[in-house]
C-alpha positions in Angstrom: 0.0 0.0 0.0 1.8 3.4 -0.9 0.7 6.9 0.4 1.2 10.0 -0.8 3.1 12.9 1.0 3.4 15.7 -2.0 0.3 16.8 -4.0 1.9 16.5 -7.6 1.8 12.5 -8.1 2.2 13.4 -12.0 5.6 15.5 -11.4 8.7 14.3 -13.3 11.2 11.7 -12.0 14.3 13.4 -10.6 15.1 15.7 -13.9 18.6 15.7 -16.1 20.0 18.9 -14.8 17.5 19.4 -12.3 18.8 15.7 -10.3 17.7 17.4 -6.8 13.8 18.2 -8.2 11.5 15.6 -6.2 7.7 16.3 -7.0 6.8 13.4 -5.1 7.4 11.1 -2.3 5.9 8.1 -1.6 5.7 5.2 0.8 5.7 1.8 -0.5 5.3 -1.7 0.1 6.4 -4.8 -1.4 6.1 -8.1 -0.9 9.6 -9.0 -2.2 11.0 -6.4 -0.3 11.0 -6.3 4.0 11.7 -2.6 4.2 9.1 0.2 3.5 10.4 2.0 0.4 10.4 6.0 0.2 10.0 6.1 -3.6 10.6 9.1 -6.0 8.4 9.0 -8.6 4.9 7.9 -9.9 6.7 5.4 -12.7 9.0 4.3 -10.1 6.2 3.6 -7.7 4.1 1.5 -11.0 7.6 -0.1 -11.9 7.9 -1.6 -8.5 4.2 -2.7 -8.2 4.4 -4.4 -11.9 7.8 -6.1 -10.9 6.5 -7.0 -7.3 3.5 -8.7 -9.0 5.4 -10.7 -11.7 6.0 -14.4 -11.2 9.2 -13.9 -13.0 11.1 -11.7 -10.3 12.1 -12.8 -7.0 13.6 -9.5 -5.6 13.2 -6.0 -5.7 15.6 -3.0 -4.5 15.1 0.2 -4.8 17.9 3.0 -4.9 20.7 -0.7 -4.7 23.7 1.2 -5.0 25.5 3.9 -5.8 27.9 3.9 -8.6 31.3 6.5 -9.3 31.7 6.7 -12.9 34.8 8.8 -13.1 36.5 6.1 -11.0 34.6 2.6 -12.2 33.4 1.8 -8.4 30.3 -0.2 -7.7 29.4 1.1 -4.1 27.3 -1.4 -2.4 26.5 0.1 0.8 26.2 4.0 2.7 29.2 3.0 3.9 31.2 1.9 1.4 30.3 5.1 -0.8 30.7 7.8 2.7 34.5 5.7 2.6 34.7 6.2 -1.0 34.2 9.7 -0.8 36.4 10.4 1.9 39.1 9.0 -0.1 38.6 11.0 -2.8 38.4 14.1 -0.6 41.9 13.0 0.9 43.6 12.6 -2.6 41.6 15.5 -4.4 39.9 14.2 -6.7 36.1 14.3 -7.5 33.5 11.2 -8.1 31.1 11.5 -11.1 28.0 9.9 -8.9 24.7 8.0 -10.0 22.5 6.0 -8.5 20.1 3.2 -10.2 16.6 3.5 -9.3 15.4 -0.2 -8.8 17.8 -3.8 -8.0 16.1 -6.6 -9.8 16.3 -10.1 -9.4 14.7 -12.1 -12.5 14.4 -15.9 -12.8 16.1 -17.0 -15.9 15.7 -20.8 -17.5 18.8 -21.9 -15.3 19.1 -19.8 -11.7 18.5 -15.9 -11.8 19.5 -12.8 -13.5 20.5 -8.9 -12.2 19.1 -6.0 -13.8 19.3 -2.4 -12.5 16.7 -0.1 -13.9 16.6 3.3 -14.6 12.8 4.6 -14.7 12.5 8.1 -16.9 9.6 9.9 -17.7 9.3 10.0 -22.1 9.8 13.3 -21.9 12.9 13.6 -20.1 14.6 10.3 -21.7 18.0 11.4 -22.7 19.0 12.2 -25.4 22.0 10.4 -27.4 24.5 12.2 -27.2 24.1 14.1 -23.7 26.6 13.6 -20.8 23.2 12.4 -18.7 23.3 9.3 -21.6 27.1 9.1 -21.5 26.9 8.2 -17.4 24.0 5.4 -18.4 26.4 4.5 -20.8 29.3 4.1 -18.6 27.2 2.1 -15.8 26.0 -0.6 -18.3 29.3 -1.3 -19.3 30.6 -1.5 -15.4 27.7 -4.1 -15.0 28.1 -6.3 -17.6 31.6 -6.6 -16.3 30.3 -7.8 -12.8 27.3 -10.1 -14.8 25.0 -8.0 -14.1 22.4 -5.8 -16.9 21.0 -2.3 -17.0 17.8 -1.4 -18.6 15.9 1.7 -19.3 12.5 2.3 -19.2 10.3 5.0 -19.8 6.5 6.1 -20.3 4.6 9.2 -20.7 3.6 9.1 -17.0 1.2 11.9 -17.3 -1.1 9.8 -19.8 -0.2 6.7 -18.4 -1.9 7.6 -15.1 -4.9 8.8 -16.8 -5.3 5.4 -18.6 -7.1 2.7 -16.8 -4.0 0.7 -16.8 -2.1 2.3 -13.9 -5.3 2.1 -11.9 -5.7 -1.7 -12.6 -1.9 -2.5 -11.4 -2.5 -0.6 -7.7 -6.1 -2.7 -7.1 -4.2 -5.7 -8.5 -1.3 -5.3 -6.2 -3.1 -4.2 -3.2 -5.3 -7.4 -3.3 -2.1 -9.3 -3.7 -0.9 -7.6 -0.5 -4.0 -8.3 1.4 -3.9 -11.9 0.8 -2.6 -12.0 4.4 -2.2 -9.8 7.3 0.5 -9.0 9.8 -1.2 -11.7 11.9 -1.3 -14.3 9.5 -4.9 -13.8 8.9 -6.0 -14.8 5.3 -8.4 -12.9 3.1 -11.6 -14.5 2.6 -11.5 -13.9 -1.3 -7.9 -15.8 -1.3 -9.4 -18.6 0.5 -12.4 -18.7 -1.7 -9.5 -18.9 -4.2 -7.7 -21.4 -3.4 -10.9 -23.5 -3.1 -11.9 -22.8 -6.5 -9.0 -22.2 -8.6 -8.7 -25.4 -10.9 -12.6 -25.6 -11.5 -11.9 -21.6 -13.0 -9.2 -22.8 -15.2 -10.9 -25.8 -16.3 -14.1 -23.5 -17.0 -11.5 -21.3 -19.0 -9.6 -24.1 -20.8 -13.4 -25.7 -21.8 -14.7 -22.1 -23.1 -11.6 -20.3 -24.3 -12.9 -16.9 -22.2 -15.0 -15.6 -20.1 -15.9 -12.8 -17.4 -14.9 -12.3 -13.7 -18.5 -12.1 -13.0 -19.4 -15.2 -14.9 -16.8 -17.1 -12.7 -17.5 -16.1 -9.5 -21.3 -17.0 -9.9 -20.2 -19.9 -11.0 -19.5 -20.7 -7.6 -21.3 -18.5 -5.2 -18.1 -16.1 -4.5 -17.3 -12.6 -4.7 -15.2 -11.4 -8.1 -12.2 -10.3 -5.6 -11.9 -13.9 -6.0 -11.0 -14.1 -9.3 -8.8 -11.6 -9.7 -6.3 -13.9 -7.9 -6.0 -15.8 -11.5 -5.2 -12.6 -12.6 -2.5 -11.8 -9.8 -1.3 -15.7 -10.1 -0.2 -14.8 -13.9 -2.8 -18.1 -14.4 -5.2 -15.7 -16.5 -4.9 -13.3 -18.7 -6.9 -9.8 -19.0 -6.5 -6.2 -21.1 -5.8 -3.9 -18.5 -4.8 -1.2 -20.9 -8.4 -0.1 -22.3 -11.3 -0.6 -19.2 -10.9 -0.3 -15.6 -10.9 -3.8 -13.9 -14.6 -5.0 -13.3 -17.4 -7.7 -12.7 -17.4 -7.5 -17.2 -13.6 -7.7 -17.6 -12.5 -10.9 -20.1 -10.2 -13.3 -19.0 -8.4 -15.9 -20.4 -6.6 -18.5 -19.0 -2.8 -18.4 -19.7 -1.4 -21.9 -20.6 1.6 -23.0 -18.5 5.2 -22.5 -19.0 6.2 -25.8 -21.9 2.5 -26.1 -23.0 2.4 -25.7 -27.1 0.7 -22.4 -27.1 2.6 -20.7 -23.7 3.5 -17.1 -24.2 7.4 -16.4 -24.4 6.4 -14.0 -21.5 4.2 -13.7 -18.9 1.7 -10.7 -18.7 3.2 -8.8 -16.3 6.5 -9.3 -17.7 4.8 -8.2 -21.1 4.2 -5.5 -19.6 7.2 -4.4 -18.6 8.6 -5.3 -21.3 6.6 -2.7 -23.2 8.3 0.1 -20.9 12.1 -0.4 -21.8 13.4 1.7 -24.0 15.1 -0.4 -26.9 15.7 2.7 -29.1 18.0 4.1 -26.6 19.6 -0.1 -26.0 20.2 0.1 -29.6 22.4 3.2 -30.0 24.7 1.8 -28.1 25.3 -1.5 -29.0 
């Protein structure tokens, strides 16, 4: 659950030239993640929620480290980087400093995979040539060196939040997060869930589609429910045109080595739909 302390949820992520703007802060929570997460940004904030609710990550970190590009140090820890500093200060010399915005962990077909992401508003994407694009630049290079990937992603966050599908990803993840309580209490919708989650998929596999209202009076349950087959990555929905209803379509998505199984699951799709390839490109 995140709530907000600015006014301007819209505002621009940290700007190039402005890196000190924040038009937002906001407190987050994640369930692959113990601590609660001041976050910077509105696309930061959906970022983590998509990448918290996809089966295909195990770990998220925001703000991981810190990295000096002059000087080709990956700084780990506040520590490490307050030492690294100091020895700079001692020798005269000067750091050229960023800082990723998100650590993640993705399962891969044999163990896992890093990434570090960088999450820009379209309309401040770099450009080219800049020096902002030069330091992004530099810190892909230093992570492939240590295994690791960056990745860059982007949307216009202004329109994004006045689409349905930013709206559908916060009542998606917030029902994920309710599943169970502090005390170890689970929902009643989860439970109801569980109970009825292969007769849903066999409905879906006999009739190809059909709609969160038509499943859960299928069975005398509320369509909270069903939107577990959604949060599962077991169904399939277009979150992108219509807020999340009773009416919504689903369809069941066929499991990973079935002969019709995407290449990726929907909220890695998603995601997927954010990175910025034009920028990957120019610098292959």
């Amino acid at each position: 659950m995140a709530y907000r302390t600015r006014i301007n949820p819209l505002g621009a992520p940290r700007q190039v030239g402005r890196r000190g703007a924040l038009r937002q802060t906001t407190f987050l929570r994640l369930e692959k993640n113990d601590a609660l997460l001041t976050v910077e940004s509105a696309l930061e904030v959906l970022l983590a929620k998509l990448l918290d609710l996809s089966n295909d990550v195990t770990e998220i970190q925001y703000q991981p480290c810190t990295i000096d590009i002059a000087h080709e140090r990956l700084l780990l820890t506040h520590e490490a980087l307050q030492e690294h500093r100091t020895e700079l200060k001692r020798a005269g010399l000067k750091g050229v400093f960023y800082t990723p915005d998100l650590r993640v962990t993705w399962k891969v077909a044999v163990g896992t995979t890093i990434e570090l992401i960088e999450a820009k508003d379209a309309q401040w994407v770099p450009d080219h040539q800049d020096e902002y694009a030069h330091k992004l630049r530099c810190t892909q290079q230093l992570l492939e060196s240590v295994g690791a990937r960056f990745g860059l992603y982007e949307a216009n966050v202004r329109n994004l939040y006045r689409s349905p599908f930013a709206s559908n990803i916060y009542k998606l993840h917030a029902t994920k997060l309710r599943r169970q309580d502090a005390m170890g209490t689970v929902s009643p919708d989860y439970l109801d869930y569980l109970h009825h989650r292969e007769h849903w998929l066999t409905h879906l596999s006999d009739r190809g589609e059909s709609t969160i209202l038509e499943l859960a009076e299928s069975v005398g349950t509320t369509a909270w429910a069903v939107w577990h087959l959604l949060i599962d990555e077991l169904a399939s929905c277009d979150l992108t045109t219509a807020a999340l209803g009773p009416n919504s379509t689903i369809c069941a998505v066929p499991p990973p080595g079935h002969a019709e199984a995407a290449t990726v699951t929907p909220f890695r799709a998603a995601l997927l739909g954010m990175r910025n390839r034009t920028w990957e490109q120019a610098h292959v």
